[in-house]
Backbone as JSON, one array per atom type, in Angstrom:
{
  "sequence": "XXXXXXXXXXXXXXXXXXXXXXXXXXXXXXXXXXXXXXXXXXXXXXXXXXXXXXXXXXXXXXXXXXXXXXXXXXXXXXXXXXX",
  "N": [[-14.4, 12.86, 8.14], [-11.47, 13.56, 6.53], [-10.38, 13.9, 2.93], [-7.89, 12.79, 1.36], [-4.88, 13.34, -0.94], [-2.78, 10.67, -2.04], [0.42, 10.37, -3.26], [3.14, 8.94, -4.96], [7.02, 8.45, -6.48], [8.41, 5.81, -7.01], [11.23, 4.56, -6.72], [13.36, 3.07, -5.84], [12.95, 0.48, -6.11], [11.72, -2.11, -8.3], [8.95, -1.91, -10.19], [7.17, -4.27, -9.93], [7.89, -4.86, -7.49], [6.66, -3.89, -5.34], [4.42, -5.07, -4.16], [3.38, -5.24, -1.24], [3.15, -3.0, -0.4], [1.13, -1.65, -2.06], [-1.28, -3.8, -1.28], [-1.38, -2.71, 1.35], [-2.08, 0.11, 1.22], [-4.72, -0.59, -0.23], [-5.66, -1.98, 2.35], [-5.68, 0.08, 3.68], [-8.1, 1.66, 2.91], [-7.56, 2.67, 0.57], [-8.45, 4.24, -2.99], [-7.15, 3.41, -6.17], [-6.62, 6.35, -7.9], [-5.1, 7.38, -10.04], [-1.95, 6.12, -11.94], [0.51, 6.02, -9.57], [-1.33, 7.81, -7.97], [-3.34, 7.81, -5.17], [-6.24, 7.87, -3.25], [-8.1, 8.43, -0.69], [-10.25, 8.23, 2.67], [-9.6, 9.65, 5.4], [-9.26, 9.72, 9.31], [-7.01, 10.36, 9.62], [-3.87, 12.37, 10.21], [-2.34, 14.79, 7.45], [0.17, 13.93, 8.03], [0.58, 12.03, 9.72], [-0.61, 9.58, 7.86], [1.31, 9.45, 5.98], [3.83, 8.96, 7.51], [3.08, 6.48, 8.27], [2.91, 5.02, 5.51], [4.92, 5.42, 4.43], [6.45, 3.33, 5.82], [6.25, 0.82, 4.08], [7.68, 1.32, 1.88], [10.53, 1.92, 0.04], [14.0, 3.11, 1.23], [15.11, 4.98, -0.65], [12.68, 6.14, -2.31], [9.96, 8.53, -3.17], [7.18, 10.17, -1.41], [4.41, 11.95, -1.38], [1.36, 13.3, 0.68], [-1.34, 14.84, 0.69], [-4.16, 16.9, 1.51], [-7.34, 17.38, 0.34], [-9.27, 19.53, -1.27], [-11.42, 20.61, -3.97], [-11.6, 18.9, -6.46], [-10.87, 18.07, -10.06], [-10.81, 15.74, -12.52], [-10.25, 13.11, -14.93], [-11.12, 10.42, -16.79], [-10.37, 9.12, -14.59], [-9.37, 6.36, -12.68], [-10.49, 5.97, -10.96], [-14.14, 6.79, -9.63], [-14.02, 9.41, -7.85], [-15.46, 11.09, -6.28], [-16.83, 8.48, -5.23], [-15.81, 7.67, -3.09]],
  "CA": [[-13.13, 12.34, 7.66], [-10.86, 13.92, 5.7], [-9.58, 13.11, 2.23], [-6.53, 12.8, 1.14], [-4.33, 12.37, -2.0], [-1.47, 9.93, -1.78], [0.77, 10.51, -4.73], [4.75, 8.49, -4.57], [7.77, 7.63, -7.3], [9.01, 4.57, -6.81], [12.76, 5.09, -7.4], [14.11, 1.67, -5.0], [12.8, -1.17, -6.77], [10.83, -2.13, -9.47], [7.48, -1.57, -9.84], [6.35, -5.27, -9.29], [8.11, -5.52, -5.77], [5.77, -3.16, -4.15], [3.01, -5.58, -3.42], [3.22, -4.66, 0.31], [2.48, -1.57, -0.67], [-0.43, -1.45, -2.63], [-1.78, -4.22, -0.39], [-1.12, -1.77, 2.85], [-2.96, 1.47, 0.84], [-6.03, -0.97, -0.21], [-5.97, -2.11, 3.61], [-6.28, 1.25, 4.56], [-9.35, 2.02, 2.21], [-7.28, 3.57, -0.82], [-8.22, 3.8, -3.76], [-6.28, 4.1, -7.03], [-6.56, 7.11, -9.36], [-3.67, 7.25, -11.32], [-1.09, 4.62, -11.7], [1.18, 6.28, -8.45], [-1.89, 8.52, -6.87], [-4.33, 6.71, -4.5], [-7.01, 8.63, -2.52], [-8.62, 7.69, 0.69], [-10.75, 9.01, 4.01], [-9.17, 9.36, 7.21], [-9.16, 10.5, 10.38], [-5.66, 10.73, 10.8], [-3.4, 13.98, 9.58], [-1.44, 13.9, 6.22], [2.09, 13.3, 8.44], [0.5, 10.68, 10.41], [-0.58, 8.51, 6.88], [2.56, 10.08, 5.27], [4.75, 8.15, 8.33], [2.7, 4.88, 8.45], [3.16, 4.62, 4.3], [6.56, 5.37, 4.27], [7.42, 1.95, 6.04], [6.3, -0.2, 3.16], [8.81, 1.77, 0.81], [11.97, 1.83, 0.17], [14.66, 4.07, 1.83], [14.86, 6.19, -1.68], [11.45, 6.5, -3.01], [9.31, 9.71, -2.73], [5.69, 10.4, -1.04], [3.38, 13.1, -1.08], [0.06, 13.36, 0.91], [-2.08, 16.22, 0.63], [-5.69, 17.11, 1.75], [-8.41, 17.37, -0.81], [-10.51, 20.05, -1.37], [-12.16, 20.87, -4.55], [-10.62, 18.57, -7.88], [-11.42, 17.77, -11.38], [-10.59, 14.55, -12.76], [-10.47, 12.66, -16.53], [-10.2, 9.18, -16.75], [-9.4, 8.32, -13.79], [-8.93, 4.79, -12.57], [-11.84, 5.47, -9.82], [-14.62, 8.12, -9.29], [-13.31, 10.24, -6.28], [-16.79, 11.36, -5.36], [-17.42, 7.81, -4.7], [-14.26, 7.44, -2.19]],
  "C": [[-12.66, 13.17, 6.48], [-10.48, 13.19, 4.0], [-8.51, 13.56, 1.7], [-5.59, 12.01, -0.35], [-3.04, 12.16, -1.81], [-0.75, 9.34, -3.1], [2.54, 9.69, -4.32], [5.4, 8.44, -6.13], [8.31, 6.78, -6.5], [10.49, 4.26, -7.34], [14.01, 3.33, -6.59], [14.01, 0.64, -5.61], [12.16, -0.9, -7.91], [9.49, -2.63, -9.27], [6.7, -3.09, -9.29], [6.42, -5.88, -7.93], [7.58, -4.6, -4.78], [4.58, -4.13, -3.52], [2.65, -5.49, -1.8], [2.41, -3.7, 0.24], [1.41, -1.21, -0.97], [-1.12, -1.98, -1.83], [-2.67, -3.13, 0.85], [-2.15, -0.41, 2.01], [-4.45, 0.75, 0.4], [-6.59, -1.04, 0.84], [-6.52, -0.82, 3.88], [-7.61, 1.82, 3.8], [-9.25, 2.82, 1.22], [-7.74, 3.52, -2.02], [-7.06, 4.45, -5.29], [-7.23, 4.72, -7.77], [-6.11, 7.17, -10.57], [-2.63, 6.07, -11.07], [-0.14, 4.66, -10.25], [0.38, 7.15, -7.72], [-2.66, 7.41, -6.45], [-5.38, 7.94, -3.53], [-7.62, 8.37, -1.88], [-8.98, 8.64, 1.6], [-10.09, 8.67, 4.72], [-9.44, 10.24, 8.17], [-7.63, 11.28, 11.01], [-5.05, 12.32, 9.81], [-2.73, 13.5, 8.34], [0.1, 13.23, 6.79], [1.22, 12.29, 8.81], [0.35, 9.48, 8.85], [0.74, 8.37, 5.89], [3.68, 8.52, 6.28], [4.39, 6.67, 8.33], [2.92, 4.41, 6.76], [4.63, 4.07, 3.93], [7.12, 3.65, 4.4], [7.05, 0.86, 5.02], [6.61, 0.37, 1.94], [9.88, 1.8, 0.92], [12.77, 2.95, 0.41], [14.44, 5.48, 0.37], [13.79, 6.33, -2.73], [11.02, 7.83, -2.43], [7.53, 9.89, -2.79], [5.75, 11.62, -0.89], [1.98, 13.03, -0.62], [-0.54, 14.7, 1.5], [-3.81, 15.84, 0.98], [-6.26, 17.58, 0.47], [-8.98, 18.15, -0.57], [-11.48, 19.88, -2.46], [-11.08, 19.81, -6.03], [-11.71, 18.49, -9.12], [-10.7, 16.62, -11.69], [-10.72, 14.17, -14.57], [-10.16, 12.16, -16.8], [-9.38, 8.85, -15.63], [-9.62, 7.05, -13.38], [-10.67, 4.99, -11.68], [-12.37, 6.86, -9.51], [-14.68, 8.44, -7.59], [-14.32, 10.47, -5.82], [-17.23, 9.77, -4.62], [-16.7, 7.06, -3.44], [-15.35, 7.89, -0.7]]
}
């Protein structure tokens, strides 16, 4: 499995009417890094988690999901090696 970092702004609402959202990226086995990255294994590609995210955002917000190779970290919310 791949990993993958899943980075967004949140530009549609306000930050406390995402709870779908976060929900839907814990479901999938995310966790948080930073307050808008999240990082998670999959099997699927970055479009495919890219397209299934999207729908619990709002028309003008912005995602990014990228593959992981090699990072560094400091303070982050959750140790990535243990993802």
């Amino acid at each position: 499995m791949a990993l993958y970092l899943v980075t967004y702004d949140l530009i549609g609402k306000s930050f406390d009417q995402y709870e779908t959202l976060i929900a839907e990226l814990e479901g999938l086995g995310a966790r948080r890094v930073l307050l808008f990255q999240w990082v998670l294994r999959s099997d699927n590609t970055a479009a495919e988690i890219r397209d299934h995210i999207r729908r619990f955002m709002h028309p003008n917000d912005q995602i990014l999901v990228t593959a992981m190779g090699q990072w560094a970290s400091w303070k982050a919310f959750t140790d990535i090696n243990q993802i």
